[in-house]
C-alpha positions in Angstrom: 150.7 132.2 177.8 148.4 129.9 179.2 145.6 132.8 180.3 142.7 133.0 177.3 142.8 136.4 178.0 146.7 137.3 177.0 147.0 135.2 173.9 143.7 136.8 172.4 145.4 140.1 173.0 148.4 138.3 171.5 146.7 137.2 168.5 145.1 140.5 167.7 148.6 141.8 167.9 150.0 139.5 165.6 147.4 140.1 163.0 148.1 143.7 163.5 152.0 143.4 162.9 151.1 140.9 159.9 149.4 143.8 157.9 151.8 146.6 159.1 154.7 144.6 157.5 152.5 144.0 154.1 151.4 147.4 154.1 155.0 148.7 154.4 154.7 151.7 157.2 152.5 152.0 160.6 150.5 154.5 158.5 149.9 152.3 155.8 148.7 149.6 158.0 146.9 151.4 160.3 144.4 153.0 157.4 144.2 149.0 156.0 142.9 148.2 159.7 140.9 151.5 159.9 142.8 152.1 163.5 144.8 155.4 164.4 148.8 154.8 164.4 148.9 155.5 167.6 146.7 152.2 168.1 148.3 149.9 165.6 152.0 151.4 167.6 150.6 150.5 171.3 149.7 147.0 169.7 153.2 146.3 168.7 155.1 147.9 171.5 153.4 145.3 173.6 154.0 142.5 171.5 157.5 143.5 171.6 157.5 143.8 175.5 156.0 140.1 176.0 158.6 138.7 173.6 160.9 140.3 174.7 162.6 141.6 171.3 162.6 144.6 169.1 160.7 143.7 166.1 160.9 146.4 163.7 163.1 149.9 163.3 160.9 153.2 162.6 161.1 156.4 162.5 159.0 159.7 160.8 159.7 158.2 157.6 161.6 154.9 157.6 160.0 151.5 158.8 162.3 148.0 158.4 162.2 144.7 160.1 164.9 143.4 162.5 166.2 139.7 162.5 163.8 138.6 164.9 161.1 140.7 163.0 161.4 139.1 160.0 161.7 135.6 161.4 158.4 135.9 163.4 156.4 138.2 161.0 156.5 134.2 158.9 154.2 132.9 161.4 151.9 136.7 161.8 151.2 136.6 158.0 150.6 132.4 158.0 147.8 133.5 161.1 146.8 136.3 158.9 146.3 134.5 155.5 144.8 131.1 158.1 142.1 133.5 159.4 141.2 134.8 156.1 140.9 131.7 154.4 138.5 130.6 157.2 136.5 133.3 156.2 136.9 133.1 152.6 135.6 129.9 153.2 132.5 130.4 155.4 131.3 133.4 152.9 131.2 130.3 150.3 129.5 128.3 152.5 126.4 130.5 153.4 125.6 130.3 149.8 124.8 126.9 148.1 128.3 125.4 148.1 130.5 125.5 144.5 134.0 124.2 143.6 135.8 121.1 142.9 137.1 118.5 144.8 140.0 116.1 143.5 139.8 112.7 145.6 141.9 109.5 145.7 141.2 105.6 147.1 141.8 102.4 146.7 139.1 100.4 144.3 137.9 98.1 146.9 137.8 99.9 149.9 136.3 103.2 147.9 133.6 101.2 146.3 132.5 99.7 149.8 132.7 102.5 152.1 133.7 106.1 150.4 131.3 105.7 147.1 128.1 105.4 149.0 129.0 108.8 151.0 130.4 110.1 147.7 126.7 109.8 146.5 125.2 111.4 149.3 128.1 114.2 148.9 126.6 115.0 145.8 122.9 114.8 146.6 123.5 117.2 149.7 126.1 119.7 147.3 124.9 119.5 143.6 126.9 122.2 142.4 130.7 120.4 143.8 132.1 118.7 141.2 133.7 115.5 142.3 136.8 113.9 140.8 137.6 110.9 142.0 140.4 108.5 141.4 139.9 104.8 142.2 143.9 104.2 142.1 145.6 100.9 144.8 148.5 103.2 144.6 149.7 105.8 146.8 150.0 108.7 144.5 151.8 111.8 145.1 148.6 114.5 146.3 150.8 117.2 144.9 151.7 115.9 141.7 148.6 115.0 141.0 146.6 117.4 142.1 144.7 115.9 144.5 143.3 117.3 147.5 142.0 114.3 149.7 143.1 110.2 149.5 142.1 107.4 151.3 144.9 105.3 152.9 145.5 102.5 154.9 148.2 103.7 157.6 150.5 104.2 158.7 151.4 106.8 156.7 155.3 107.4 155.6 154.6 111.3 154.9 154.8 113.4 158.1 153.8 116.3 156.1 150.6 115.3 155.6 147.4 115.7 157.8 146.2 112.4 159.1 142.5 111.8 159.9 141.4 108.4 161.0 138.5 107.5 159.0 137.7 103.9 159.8 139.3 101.1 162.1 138.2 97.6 161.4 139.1 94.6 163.1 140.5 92.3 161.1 140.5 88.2 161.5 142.4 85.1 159.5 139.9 83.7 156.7 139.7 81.1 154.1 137.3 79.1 151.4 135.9 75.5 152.9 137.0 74.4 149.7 140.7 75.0 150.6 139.8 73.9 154.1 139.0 70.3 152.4 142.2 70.5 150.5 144.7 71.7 153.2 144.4 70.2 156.9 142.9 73.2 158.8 145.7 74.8 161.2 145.7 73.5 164.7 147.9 76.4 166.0 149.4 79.1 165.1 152.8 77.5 164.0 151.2 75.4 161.9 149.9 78.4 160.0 153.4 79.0 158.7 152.8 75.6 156.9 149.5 77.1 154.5 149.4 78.6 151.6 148.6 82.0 151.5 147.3 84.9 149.3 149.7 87.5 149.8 148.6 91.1 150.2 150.6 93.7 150.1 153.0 91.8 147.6 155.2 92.8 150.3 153.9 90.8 153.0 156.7 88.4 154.4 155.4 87.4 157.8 151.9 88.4 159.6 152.2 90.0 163.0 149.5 87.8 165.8 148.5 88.0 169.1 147.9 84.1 170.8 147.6 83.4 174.5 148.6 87.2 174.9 152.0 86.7 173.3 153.0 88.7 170.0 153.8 86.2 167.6 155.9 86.5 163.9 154.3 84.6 161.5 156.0 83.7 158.0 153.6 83.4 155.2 154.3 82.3 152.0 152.2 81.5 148.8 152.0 81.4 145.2 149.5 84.2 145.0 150.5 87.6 145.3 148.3 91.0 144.8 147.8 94.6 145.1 144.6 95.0 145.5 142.3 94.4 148.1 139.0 92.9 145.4 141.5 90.4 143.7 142.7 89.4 147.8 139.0 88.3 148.7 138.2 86.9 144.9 141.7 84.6 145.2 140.5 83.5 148.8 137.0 82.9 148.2 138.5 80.5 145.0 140.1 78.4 147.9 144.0 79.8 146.5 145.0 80.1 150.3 144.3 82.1 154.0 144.7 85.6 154.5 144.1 88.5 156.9 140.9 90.2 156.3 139.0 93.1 157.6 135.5 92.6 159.1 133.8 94.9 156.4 135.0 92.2 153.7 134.5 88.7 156.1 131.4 89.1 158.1 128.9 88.7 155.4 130.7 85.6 153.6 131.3 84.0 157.2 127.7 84.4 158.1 127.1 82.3 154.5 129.4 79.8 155.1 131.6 81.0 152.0 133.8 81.7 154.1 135.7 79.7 157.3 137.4 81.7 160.4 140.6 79.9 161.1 141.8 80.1 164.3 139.5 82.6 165.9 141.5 83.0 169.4 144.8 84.6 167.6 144.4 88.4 167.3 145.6 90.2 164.0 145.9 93.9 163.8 143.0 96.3 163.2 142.9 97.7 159.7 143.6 101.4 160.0 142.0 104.1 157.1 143.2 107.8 157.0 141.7 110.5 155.3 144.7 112.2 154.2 145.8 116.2 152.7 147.9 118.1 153.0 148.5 121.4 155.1 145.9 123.5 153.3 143.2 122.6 151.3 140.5 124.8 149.7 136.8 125.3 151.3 135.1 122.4 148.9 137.5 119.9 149.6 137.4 120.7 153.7 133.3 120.7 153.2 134.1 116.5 151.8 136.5 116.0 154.3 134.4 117.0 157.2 131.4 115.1 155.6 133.6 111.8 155.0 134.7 112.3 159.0 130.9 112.3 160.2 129.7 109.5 157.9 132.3 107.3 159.3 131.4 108.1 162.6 127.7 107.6 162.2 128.7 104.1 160.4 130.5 103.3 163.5 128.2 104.4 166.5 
């Protein structure tokens, strides 16, 4: 199996078998294909041989599947119906792209880094229509139709497809004016002392690297969020510390609105997936591709 050669001959075979079984007979299948029976026959005779099962019962007139038949001619017609959605897909794509693409992410993240490829999106594929959903909640793609969201991972759903779309380091952050207020932390126990603003409203403790130990950190504070804008807006006020990513600190620490606290303890990078599930149409693969190459231009 691991010779290019075989496994193209495999494949073909596959394909072959796939249409024989939707067609009903050899005959059937063979004048779908355009081959002779005697063809579309030597193609599954040596599928059979290399797997070393009988895959179908046939005679003059009669043609059924066996039990190992049936339970690989799932994956022959899922290779079938892959292949000719790849080229239902490229036959859209040599003319000026057209469809609709349902898209999901979070307000604050999607306005800073998914809208301005959004825009381009359009520019480069007028005739896409977009729909996009700025939602801090992780909706259900299915029930809501959407074909592509933007989340921060990792991601719960192991039957999705996971793309990694951005990773952003990520550092502690506060307002001088709470600096002024507060004695600035020393070390990283006394960071358990602060206030902070707490996103996600889940957020108990903080996981930190300092002097190449993983520390626990408990956090606690009187400000608790969901959403990403109202984490900055609250910190920027002075309300407290938080963990924030680069894209949102580096501009505000380069003002001086902003203060690094404790610049030697390491926080986790903020990881963004582009996320669908198992099969997606031709428009919304075109936006997902796109979305994979603007982040990678962003990050070289």
């Amino acid at each position: 199996m691991s010779d290019q050669a075989p496994i193209l001959d495999e494949l073909r075979a596959m394909a072959i078998f796939a249409t024989v079984v939707r067609s009903g007979s050899f005959a059937a299948g063979a004048r779908t294909l355009g081959l002779t029976r005697a063809v579309v026959s030597h193609h599954i005779r040596a599928l059979e041989a290399k797997l070393g099962v009988p895959l179908a019962q046939r005679s003059t007139r009669s043609f059924s599947l066996t039990p190992a038949g049936e339970a690989f001619r799932v994956h022959c017609e899922r290779l079938l119906d892959e292949a000719q959605d790849g080229i239902r897909g490229m036959e859209l794509l040599r003319a000026e792209p057209r469809g609709e693409v349902r898209i999901t992410c979070s307000h604050h993240f999607g306005s800073k880094r998914i809208m301005p490829a959004l825009l381009e999106f359009r520019r480069r594929y007028p005739a896409i229509r977009l729909h996009v959903a700025m939602n801090d909640a992780n909706v259900d793609l299915v029930q809501h139709g959407i074909e592509l969201a933007v989340r921060a991972g990792p991601l719960a759903d192991s039957s999705l497809v996971a793309r990694r779309l951005v990773r952003e380091s990520t550092m502690l952050c506060a307002a001088p004016s709470y600096l002024r207020r507060h004695r600035p932390p020393a070390t990283v126990a006394d960071l358990a002392q602060h206030r902070w603003v707490l996103y996600p409203p889940s957020q108990r403790t903080l996981t930190a690297r300092a002097g190449g130990q993983e520390v626990q950190i408990p956090v606690q504070g009187d400000v608790v969020t969901d959403s990403a804008a109202s984490r900055l807006a609250f910190v920027l006020a002075g309300e407290g510390i938080a963990r924030l990513p680069a894209y949102d600190a580096a501009a505000l620490l380069a003002s001086g609105e902003l203060v690094q606290v404790l610049p030697e303890v390491e926080t986790a990078p903020l990881e963004i997936f582009l996320v669908h599930s198992q099969r997606i149409g031709p428009s919304a693969r075109l936006l997902r591709d796109f979305l994979l190459d603007s982040a990678r231009d962003a990050a070289a």
